[in-house]
C-alpha positions as MATLAB code, in Angstrom:
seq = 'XXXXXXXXXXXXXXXXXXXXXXXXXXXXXXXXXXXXXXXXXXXXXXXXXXXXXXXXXXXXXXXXXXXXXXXXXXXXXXXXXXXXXXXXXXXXXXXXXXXXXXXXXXXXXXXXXXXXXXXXXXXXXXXXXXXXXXX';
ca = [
     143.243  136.061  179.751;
     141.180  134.018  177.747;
     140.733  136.840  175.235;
     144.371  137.123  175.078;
     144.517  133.325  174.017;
     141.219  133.787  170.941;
     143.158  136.693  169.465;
     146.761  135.633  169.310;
     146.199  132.189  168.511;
     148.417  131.954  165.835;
     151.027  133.315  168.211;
     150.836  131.340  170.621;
     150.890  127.730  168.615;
     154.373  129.409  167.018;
     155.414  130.407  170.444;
     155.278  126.700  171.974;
     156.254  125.158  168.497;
     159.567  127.462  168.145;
     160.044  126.363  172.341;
     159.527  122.509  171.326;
     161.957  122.381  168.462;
     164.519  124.424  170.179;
     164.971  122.963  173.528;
     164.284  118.755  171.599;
     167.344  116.662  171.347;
     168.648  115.732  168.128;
     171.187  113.676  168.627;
     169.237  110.215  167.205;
     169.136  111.893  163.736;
     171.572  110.554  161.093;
     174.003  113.154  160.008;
     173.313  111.930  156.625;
     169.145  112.729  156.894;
     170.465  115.875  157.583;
     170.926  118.493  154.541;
     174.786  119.711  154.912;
     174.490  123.054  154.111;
     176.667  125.817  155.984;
     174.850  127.377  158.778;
     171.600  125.683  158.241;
     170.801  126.466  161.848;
     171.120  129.778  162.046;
     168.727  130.119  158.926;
     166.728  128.087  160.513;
     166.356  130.492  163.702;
     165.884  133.767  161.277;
     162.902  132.205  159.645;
     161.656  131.046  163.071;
     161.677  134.245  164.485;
     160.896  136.025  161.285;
     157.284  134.040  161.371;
     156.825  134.530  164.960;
     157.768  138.546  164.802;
     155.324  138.911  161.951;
     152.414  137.239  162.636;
     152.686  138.499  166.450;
     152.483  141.986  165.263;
     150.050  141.062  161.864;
     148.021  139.659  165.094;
     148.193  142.733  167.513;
     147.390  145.188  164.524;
     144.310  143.300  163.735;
     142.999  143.011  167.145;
     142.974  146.601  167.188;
     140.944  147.313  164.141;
     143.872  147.964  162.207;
     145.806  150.460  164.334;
     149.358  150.854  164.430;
     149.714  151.323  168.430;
     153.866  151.750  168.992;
     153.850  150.863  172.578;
     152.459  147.421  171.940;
     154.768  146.667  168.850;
     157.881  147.768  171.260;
     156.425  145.347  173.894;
     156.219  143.041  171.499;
     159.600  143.187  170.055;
     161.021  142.880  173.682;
     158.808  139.451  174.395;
     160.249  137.778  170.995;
     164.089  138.961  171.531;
     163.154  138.142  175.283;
     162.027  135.137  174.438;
     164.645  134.332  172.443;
     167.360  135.157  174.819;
     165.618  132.548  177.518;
     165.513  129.646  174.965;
     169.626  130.310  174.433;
     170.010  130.598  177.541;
     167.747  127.143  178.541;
     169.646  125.409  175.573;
     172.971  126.596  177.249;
     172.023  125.136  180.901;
     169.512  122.739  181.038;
     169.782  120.608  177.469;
     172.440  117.821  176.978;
     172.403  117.915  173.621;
     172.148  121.301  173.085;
     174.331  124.420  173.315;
     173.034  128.413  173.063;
     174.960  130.560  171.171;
     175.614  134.402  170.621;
     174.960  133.495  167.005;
     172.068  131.700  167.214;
     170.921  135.141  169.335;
     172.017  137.392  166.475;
     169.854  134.884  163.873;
     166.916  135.506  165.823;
     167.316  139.266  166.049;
     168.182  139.009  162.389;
     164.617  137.403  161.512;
     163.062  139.677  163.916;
     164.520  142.736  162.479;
     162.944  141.271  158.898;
     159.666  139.944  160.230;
     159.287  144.030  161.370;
     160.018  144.959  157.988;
     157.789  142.465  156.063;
     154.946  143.554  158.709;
     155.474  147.309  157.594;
     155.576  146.295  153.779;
     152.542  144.266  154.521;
     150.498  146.950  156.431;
     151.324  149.773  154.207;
     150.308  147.696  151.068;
     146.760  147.734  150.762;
     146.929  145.149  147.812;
     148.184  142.337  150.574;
     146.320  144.197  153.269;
     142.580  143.419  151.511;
     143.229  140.273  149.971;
     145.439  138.144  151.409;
     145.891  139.200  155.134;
     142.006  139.890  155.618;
     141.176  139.342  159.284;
];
């Protein structure tokens, strides 16, 4: 287990911070600190799960010595859309401030979806590959 905790580190700080910001209660902010731009939230939730989606795989392929295993990327892609269905699904039933939504759900899928398609970019670009993603 421990070995599971030195390779995905990364993973695993985005996993709790994603958890933290999703489930806190913001109803103390001022509406006016607050940016009003049109479905900030659900931008908000793409990149989220955009970052986490990416560097989970960009994580998994380097543990492996750069091998693109499929069975591990689909269990990975069910952990972040699982993942994300338990946080709506929290926010729905256990926060007071909070509410889940099916769009918030499709958001997340959304920046899933895109963080698998930057990884493949990434990984089949061996410009990025050797200089800035070097493990």
């Amino acid at each position: 287990m421990m070995k599971f905790f030195s390779f995905y580190k990364k993973t695993i700080i985005l996993i709790i911070l994603i958890t933290m910001v999703s489930l806190m209660n913001f109803k103390n902010i001022e509406p006016d600190k607050i940016p009003n731009i049109p479905h900030l939230d659900k931008v908000v939730h793409f990149g989220m799960y955009l970052t986490l989606t990416f560097t989970f795989m960009w994580e998994n392929y380097c543990r492996h010595q750069y091998h693109f295993i499929l069975s591990r990327f689909i269990i990975i892609i069910i952990a972040v859309v699982a993942m994300g269905v338990m946080i709506e699904w929290l926010q729905a039933n256990f926060t007071v401030s909070r509410s889940g939504s099916v769009g918030d759900a499709m958001a997340n899928s959304a920046g899933l979806m895109m963080g698998m398609i930057l990884f493949r970019i990434t990984k089949t670009n061996h410009y990025i590959k050797s200089k800035i993603f070097k493990a």
